[in-house]
C-alpha positions as CSV (number, residue, x, y, z in Angstrom):
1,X,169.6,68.7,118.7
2,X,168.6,65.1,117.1
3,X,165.2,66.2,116.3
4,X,166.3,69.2,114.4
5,X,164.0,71.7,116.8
6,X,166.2,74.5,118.4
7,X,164.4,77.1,121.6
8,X,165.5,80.3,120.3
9,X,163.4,82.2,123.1
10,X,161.3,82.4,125.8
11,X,158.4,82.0,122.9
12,X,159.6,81.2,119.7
13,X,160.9,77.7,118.5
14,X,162.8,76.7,115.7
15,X,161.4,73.0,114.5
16,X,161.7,71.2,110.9
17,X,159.2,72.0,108.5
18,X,156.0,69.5,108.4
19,X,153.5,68.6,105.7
20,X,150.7,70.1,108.3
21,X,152.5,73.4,108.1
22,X,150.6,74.4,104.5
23,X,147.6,76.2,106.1
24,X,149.9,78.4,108.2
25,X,152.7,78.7,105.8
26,X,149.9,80.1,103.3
27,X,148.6,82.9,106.1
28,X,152.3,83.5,107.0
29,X,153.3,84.6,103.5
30,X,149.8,86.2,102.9
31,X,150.2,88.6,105.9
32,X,153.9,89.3,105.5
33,X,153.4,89.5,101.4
34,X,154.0,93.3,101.3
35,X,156.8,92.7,103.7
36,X,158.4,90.0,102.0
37,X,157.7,91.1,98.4
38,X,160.9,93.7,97.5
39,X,162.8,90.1,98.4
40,X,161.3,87.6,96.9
41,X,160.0,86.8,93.1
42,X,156.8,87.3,92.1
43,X,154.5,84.5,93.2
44,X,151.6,82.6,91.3
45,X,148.5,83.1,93.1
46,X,148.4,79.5,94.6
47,X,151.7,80.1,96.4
48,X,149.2,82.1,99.1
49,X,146.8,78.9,99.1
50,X,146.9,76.4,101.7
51,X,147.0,73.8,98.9
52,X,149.5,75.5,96.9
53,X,152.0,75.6,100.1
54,X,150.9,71.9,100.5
55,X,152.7,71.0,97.0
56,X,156.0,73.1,98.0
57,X,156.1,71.4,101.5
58,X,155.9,68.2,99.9
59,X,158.3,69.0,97.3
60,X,160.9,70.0,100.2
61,X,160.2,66.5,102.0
62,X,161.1,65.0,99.1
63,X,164.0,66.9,98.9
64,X,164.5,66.5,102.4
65,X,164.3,62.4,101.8
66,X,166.7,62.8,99.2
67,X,169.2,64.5,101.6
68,X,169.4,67.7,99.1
69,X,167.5,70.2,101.7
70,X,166.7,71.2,105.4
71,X,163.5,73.8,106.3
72,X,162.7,74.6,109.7
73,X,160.4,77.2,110.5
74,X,159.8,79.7,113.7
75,X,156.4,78.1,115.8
76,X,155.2,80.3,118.7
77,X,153.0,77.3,119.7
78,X,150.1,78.7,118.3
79,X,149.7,76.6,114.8
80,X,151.1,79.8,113.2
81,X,154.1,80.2,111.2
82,X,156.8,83.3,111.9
83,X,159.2,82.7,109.1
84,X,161.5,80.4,107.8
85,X,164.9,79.1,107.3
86,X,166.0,76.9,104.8
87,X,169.3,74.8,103.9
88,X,169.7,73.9,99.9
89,X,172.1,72.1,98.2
90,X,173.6,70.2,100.8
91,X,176.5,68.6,99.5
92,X,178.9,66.1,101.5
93,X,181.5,64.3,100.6
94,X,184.9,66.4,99.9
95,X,182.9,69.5,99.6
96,X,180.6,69.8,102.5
97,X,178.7,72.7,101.7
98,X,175.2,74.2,102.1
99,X,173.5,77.5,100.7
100,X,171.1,79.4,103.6
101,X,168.2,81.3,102.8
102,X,165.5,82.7,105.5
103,X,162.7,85.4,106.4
104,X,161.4,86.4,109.8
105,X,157.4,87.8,109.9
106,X,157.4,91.5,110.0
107,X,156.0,91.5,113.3
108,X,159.2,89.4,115.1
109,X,161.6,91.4,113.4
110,X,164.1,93.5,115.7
111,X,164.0,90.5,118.2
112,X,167.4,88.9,116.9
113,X,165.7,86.1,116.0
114,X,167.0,85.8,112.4
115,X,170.5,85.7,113.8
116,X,169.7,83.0,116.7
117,X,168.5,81.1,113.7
118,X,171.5,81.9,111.6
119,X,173.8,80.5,114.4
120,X,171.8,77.6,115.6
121,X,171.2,76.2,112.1
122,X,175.1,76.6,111.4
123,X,175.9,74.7,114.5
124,X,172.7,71.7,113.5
125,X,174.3,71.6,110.2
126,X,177.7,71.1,111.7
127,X,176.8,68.4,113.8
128,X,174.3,66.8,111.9
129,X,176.4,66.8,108.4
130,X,179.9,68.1,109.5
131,X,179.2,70.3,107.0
132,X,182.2,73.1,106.3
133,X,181.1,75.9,104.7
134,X,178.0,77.3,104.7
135,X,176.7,80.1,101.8
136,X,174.4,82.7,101.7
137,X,173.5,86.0,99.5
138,X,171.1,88.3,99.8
139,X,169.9,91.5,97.6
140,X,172.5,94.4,97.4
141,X,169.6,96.7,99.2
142,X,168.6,94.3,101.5
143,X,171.3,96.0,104.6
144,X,169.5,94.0,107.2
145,X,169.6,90.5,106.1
146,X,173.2,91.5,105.5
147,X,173.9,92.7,109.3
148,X,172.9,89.5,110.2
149,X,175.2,87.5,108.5
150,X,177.9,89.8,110.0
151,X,176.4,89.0,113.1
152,X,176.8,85.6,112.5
153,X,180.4,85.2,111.1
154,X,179.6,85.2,107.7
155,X,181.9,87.1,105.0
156,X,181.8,88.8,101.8
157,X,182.4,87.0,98.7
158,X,181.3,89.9,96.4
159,X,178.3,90.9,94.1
160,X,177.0,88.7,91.7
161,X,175.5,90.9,89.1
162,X,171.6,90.0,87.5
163,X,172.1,86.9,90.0
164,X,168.2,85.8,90.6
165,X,165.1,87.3,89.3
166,X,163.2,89.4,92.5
167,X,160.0,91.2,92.4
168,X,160.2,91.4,88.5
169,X,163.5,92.1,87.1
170,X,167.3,90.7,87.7
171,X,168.9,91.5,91.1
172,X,172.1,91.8,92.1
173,X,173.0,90.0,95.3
174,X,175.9,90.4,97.1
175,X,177.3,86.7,98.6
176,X,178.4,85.8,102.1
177,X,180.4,82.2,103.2
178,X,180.7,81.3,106.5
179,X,183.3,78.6,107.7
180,X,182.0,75.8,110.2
181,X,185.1,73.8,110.9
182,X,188.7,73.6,108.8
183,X,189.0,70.0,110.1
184,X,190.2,66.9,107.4
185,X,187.9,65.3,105.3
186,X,188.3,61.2,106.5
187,X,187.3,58.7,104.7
């Protein structure tokens, strides 16, 4: 699990991010924009550009360098791009927490595929970071994304009201935690 890519199925990998991704990334969220867009904010019209995808990928590597953020992405093998899961705020030290975000293409979804991805990138981030707690919310509507993290072991912290701005206006979002490990913190 060194190189950060995780077999999910038969056909789909989970592998890190890459700056090369930006053509794909920007077809990805172009064909899954009506699918995506009740969960997401509104996006400038370079966001569906290879070259604006180029400037957030290399944001994220920067990120990445920095240690502050994790993206992997689902690859079929076919220079395509089938969603995307993502690891913020990674904080070590006496904390050792992470907040999850992801999105699987419309036309994978019902595959379990989100929640191998859940899992797997829990278990990377615990062996990679020892990371012990792992934090996720999604929209109060959004009942799938919310089966997942059931799925997955997460649990319920509780609605945070007007908590990001989606598709226009201020969303609640309900908040899930998931605990990797209750081991001691050495130092």
């Amino acid at each position: 699990m060194t190189s950060g890519e995780i077999r999910l199925s038969e056909d789909v990998l989970l592998r890190p991010v890459r700056l090369t991704d930006a053509a794909a990334f920007a077809r990805a969220y172009e064909r899954n924009r009506d699918h995506l867009e009740r969960w997401e904010p509104i996006r400038p019209d370079d966001f569906y550009t290879e070259q604006g995808q180029y400037w957030r990928l290399k944001k994220f590597d920067e990120e990445r360098a920095a240690g502050r953020v994790e993206r992997w992405t689902l690859d079929r093998g076919d220079a395509e791009v089938y969603g995307s899961l993502t690891l913020s705020n990674i904080e070590l030290g006496i904390f050792l927490n992470a907040r999850m975000g992801y999105w699987v293409d419309a036309a994978l979804n019902g595959r379990g595929l989100a929640t191998a991805s859940v899992n797997a990138v829990c278990g990377y981030a615990l062996e990679r970071w020892n990371i012990h707690r792992v934090e996720a919310g999604t929209n109060v509507d959004n009942v799938a994304s919310q089966r997942v993290l059931a799925k997955c072991g997460f649990e319920e912290i509780g609605l945070s009201r007007a908590h990001l701005f989606i598709n226009g206006v201020w969303s609640d979002s309900k908040q899930f935690y998931r605990i990797l490990h209750t081991n001691p913190v050495g130092y």
